[in-house]
C-alpha positions as CSV (number, residue, x, y, z in Angstrom):
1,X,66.4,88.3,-7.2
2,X,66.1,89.8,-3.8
3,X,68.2,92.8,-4.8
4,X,69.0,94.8,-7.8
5,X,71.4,93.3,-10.2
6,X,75.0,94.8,-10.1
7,X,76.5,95.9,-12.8
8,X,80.0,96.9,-13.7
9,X,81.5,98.7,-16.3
10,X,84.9,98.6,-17.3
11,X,86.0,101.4,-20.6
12,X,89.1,103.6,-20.3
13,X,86.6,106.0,-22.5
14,X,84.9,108.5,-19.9
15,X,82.1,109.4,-22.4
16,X,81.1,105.5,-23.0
17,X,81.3,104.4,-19.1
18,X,78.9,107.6,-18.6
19,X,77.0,106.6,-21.5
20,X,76.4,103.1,-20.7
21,X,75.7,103.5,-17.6
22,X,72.9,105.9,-18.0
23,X,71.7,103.3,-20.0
24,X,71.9,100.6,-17.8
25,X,70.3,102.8,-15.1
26,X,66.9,103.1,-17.3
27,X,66.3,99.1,-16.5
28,X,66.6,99.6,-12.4
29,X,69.8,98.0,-12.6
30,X,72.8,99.2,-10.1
31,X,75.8,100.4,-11.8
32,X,79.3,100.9,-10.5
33,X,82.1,101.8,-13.3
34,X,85.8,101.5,-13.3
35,X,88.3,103.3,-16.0
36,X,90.4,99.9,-16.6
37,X,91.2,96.2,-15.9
38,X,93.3,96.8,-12.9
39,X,90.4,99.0,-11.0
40,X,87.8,96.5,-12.1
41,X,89.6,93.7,-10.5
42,X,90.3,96.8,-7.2
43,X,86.8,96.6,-6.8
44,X,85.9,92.8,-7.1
45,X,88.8,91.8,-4.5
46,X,87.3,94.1,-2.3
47,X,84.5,92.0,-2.0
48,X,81.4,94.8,-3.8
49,X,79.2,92.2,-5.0
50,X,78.9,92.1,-8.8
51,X,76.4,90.4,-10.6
52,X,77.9,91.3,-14.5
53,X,80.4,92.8,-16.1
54,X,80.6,95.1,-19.3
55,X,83.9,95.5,-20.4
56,X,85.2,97.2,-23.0
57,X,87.5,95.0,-25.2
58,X,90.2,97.3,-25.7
59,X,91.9,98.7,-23.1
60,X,95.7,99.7,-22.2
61,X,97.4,97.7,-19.3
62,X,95.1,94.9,-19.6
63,X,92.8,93.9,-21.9
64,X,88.7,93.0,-22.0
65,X,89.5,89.2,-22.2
66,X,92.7,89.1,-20.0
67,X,90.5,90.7,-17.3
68,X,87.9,87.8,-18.2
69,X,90.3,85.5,-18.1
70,X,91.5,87.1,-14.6
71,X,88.3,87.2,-13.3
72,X,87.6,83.2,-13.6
73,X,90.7,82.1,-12.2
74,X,89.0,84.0,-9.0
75,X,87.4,82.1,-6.1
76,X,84.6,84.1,-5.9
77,X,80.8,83.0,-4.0
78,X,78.7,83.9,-6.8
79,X,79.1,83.7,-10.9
80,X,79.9,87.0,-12.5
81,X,78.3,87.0,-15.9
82,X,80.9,88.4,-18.4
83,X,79.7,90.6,-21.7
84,X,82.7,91.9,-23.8
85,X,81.8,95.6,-25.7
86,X,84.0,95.5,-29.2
87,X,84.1,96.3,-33.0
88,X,85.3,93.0,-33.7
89,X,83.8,90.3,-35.8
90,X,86.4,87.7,-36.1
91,X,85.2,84.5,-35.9
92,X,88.5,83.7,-33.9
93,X,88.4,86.4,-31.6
94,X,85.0,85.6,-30.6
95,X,86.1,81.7,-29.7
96,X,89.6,83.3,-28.0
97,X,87.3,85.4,-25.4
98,X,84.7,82.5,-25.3
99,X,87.8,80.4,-24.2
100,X,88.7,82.7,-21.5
101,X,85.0,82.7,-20.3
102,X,83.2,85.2,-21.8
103,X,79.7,84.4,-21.9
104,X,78.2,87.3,-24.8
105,X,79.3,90.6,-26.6
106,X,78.4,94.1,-27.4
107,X,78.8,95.2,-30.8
108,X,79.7,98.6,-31.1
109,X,78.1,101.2,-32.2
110,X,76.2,100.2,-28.7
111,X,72.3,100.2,-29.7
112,X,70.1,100.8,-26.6
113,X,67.6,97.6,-28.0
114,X,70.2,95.0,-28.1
115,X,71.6,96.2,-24.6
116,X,68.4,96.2,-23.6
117,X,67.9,92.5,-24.7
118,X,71.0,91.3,-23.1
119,X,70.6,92.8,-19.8
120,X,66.8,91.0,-20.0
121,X,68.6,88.0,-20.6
122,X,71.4,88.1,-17.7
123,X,68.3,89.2,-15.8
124,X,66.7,85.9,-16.6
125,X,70.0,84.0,-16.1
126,X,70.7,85.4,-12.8
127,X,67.1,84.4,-11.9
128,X,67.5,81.2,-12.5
129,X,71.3,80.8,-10.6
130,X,69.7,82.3,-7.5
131,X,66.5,80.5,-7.3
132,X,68.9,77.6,-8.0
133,X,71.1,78.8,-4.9
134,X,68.3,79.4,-2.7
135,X,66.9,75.9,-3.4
136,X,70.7,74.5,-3.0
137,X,70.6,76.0,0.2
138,X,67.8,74.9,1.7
139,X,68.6,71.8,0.2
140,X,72.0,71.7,2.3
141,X,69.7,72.8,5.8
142,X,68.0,69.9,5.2
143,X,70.0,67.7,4.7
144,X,72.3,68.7,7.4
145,X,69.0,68.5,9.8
146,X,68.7,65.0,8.8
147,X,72.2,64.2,9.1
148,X,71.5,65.7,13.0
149,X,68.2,63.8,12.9
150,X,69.8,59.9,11.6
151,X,72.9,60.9,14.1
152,X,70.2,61.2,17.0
153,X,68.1,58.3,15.8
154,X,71.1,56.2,15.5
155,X,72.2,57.0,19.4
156,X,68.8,56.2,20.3
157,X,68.9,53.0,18.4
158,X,72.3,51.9,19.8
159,X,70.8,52.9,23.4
160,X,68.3,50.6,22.7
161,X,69.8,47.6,21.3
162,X,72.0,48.0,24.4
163,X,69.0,48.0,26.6
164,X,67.7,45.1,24.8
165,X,71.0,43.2,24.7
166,X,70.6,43.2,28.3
167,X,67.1,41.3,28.5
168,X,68.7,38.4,27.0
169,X,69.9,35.2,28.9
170,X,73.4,34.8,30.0
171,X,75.1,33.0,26.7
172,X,75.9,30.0,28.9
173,X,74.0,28.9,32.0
174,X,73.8,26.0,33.7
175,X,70.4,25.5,35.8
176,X,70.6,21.6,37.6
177,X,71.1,19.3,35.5
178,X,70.4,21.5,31.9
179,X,72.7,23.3,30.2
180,X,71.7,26.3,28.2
181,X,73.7,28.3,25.3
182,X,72.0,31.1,23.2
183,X,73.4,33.4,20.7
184,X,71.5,36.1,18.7
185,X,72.6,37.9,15.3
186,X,70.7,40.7,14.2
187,X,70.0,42.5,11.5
188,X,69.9,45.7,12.9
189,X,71.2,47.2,15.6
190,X,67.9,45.7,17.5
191,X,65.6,42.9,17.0
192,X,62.6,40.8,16.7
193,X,63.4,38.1,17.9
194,X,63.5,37.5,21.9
195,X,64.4,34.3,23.8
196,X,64.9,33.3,27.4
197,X,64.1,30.7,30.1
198,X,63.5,30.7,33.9
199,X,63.6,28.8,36.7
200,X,59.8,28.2,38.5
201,X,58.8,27.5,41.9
202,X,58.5,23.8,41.9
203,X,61.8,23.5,40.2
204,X,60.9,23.2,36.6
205,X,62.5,25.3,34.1
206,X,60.4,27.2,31.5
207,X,61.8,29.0,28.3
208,X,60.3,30.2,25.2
209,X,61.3,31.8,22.0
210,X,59.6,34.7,19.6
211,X,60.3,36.0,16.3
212,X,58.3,39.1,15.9
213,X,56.7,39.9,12.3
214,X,58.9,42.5,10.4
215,X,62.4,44.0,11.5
216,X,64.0,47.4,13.0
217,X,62.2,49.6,16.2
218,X,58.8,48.1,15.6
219,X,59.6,44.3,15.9
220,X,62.0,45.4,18.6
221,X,59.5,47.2,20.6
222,X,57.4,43.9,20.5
223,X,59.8,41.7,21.5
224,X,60.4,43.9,24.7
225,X,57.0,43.5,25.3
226,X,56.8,40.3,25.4
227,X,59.9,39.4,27.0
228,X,58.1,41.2,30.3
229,X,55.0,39.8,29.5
230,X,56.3,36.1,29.5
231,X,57.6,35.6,33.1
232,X,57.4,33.3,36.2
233,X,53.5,34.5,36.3
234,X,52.8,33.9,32.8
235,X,53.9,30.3,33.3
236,X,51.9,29.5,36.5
237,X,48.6,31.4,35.1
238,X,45.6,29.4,35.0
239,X,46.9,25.8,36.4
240,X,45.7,26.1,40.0
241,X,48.9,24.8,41.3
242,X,49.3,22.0,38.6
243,X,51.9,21.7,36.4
244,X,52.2,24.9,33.6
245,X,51.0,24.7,30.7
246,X,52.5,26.0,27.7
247,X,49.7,25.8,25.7
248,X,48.0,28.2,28.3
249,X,50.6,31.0,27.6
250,X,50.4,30.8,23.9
251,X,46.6,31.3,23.8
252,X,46.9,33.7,26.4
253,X,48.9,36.0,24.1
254,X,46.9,35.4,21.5
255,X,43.6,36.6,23.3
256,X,45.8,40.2,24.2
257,X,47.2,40.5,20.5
258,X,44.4,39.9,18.6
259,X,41.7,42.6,18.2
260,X,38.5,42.1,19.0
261,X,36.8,43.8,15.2
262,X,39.1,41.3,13.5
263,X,42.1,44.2,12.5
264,X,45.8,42.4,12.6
265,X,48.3,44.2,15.2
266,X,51.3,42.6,14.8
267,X,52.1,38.9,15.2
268,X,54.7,36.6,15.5
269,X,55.8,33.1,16.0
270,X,57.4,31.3,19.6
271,X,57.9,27.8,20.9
272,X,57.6,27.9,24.5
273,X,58.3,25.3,26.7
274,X,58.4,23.7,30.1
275,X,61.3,21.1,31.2
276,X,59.8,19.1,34.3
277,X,61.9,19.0,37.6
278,X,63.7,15.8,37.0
279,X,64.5,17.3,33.9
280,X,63.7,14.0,31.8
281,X,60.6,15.2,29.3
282,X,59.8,18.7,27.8
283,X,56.3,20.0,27.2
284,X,56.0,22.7,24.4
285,X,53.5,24.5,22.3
286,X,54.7,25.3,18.7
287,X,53.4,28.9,17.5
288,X,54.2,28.6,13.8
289,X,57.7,29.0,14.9
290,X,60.5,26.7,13.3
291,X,60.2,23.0,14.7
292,X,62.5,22.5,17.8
293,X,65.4,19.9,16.8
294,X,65.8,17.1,19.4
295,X,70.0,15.9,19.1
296,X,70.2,12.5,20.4
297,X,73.1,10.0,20.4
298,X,73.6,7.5,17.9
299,X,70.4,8.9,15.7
300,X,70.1,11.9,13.1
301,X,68.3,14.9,14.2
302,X,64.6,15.1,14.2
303,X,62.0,17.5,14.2
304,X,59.3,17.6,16.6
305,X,56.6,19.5,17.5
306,X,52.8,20.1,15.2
307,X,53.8,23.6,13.5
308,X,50.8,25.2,14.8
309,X,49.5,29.0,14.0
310,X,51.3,32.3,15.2
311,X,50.1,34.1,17.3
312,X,47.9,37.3,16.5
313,X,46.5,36.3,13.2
314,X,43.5,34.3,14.3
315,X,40.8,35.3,17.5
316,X,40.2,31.4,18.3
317,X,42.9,29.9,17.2
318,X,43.4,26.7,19.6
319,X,46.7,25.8,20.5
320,X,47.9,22.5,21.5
321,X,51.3,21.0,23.6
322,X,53.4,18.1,23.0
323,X,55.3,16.6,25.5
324,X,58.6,14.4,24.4
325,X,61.4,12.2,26.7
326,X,64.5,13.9,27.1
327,X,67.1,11.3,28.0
328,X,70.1,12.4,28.8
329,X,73.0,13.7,27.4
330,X,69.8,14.8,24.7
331,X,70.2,18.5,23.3
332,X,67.1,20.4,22.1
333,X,67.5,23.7,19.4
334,X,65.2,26.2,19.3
335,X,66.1,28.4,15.7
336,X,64.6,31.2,14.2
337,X,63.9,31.1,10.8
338,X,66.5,33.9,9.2
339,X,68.8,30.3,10.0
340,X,67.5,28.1,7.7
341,X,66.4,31.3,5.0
342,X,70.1,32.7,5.3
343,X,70.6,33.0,1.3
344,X,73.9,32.1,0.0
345,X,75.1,34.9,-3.0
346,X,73.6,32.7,-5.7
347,X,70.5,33.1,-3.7
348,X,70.4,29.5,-2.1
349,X,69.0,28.9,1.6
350,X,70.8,27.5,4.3
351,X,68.2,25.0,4.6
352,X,66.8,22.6,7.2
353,X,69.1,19.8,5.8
354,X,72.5,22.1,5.9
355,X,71.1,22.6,9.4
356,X,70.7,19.5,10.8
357,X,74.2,17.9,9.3
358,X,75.8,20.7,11.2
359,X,74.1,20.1,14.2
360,X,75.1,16.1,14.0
361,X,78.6,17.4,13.4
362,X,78.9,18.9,16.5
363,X,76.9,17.1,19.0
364,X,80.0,15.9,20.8
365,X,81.2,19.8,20.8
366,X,80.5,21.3,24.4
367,X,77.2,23.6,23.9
368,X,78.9,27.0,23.9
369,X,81.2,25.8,21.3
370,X,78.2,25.9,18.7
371,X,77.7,29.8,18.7
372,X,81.0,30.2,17.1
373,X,81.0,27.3,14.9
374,X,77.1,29.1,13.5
375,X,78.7,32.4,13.4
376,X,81.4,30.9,11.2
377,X,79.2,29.1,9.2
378,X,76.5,31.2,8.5
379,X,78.9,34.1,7.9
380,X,81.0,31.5,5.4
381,X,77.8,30.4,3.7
382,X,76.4,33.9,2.7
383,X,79.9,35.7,2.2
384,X,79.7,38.4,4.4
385,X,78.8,39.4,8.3
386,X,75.4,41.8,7.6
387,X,72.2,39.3,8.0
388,X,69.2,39.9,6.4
389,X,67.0,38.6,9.2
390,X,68.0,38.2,12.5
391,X,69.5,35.1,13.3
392,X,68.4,33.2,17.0
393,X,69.5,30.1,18.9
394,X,68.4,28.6,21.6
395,X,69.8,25.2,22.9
396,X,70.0,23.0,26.2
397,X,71.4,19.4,26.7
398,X,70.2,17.2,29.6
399,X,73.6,16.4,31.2
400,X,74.6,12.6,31.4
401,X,75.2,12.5,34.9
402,X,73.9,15.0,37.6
């Protein structure tokens, strides 16, 4: 302990409150004594901070036990260790004082050994509960500096998820004759996954989609990234006024986040695209990103696109486009995979196939109508509103007349 234990003795007898405590003062303990029950108590209320009490059992107006008994039933900041001085030796008494929260007892005649021994041991005792306090203390600093800390973090976090709310495409937009919807569900409060799409110079429209490796700040912090890294310039890089060229943009990233000794930063998977001006056939470069879905009248929904690798893992990696027809009235959805690997409670993925049959079922739904209809399903199919990956769409029908 940081100061000397306090002791108080309570005896109506003069000569054993003098005698004890002369005793008690041989083992550097502090002693302050008090002639009955009602004075011990006095001197407790009063706030003198007492580490133990040796009371005599014995005493007129109240009693060594009552005063015990008295003494728990106060709210006090510390424990008062309790040692009752008596000549008895009934088993009963002993439990009756026990029960009003006596922890030990003096037999009288008093011998200096066994006092001796019992002060060691409320020394030891009172050791441990303060050590034990300190600990709880700085226990309950830290944790409220954390509490501070996750409070702070958690302000930051919204900020940011704000911030990066507002990168994101308008939820609807028309753009001539294509229609685009999006709608992002996250896992956190931000997200690795990023989507978006752009009008160029000679009237094409370029859009792309990226699900960064991993989840929370780090994933987020990507996807930012690349969400300025992947605009109008990106997309007329390298064609000397030709047409862009997906492909182009894919291994362009590729070359930045790849390191030159062969060490992985992080990665992550995209489909990006180009629609040409007339707006009748898509070229695209698949990233290891879940296969676009072309929706086309009067036939079930198809996957296209070659897979392809994402980008990040490999130096060389070569990546290729595809270019497909878009007739109209055609819709194309771009998915992240936390979609199809939403897990039902009995574990159970949404699946490509559950996918797909929804998609068919709404096709004749206008195109903003299907980020409800998701919500609702996904939400429905895993029992609750928390994902476990973040959830993207991107879709955009050709419109059947201009």
């Amino acid at each position: 302990m940081e100061r000397p234990i306090h002791v108080l003795v309570v005896d109506d007898d003069p000569l054993m409150r003098k005698l004890l405590t002369a005793l008690i003062r041989q083992h550097e303990f502090q002693v302050t004594h008090a002639g009955d029950g009602i004075a011990a108590l006095g001197i407790i209320q009063a706030g003198q901070e007492v580490d133990l009490i040796i009371s005599d059992w014995e005493m007129p107006g109240i009693t060594g036990v009552e005063l015990c008994r008295a003494v728990r039933q106060m709210h006090l900041p510390n424990y008062i260790h309790f040692v009752l001085l008596t000549a008895r030796q009934q088993q009963d008494d002993f439990i009756a004082a026990m029960e009003a929260g006596a922890d030990d007892f003096l037999l009288k005649p008093i011998s200096p050994p066994i006092l001796k021994a019992r002060l060691e041991v409320v020394k030891r005792l009172l050791g441990l509960h303060y050590r034990l306090q300190r600990k709880n203390k700085l226990l309950t600093e830290a944790n409220e500096q954390l509490r501070v800390t996750y409070a702070k973090l958690k302000e930051d976090m919204e900020a940011a998820a704000v911030a990066q709310r507002c990168l994101l495409p308008e939820p609807y937009r028309e753009i001539g004759r294509l229609r685009f919807a999006s709608c992002l569900l996250p896992s956190a409060l931000v997200s690795g996954d990023m989507y978006n799409y752009l009008k160029l110079p000679d009237g094409s429209v370029a859009f792309y989609m990226v699900d960064v490796a991993g989840h929370g700040a780090r994933a987020a912090l990507m996807s930012v990234t690349l969400n300025h890294l992947l605009d109008e310039a990106a997309f007329l890089s390298g064609v000397d006024g030709g047409p862009p060229r997906p492909d182009l943009v894919v291994a362009d990233l590729n070359r930045r986040f790849t390191r030159g000794d062969g060490e992985m930063l992080d990665y992550f998977t995209m489909v990006c695209g180009v629609v040409n001006p007339a707006g009748d056939s898509m070229t695209f470069c698949q990233a290891g990103h879940p296969s676009p879905i072309l929706i086309q009248a009067g036939q079930p929904a198809e996957l296209i696109g070659d897979g392809g690798f994402p980008v990040g893992l490999m130096a060389h990696e070569d990546y290729t486009a595809v270019t497909v027809p878009l007739p109209r009235g055609s819709r194309i959805i771009l998915h992240s995979d936390g979609m199809t690997e939403c897990a039902h409670p009995d574990g159970t993925h949404f699946g490509q196939d559950r996918l797909h049959a929804l998609l068919e079922k709404a096709k004749d739904l206008p195109l903003n109508a299907l980020e409800p209809l998701l919500y609702e399903t996904l939400t429905a199919w895993q029992g609750g509103e928390r994902f476990e990956d973040d959830v993207s769409v991107l879709a955009f029908e050709v419109a059947t007349i201009d």
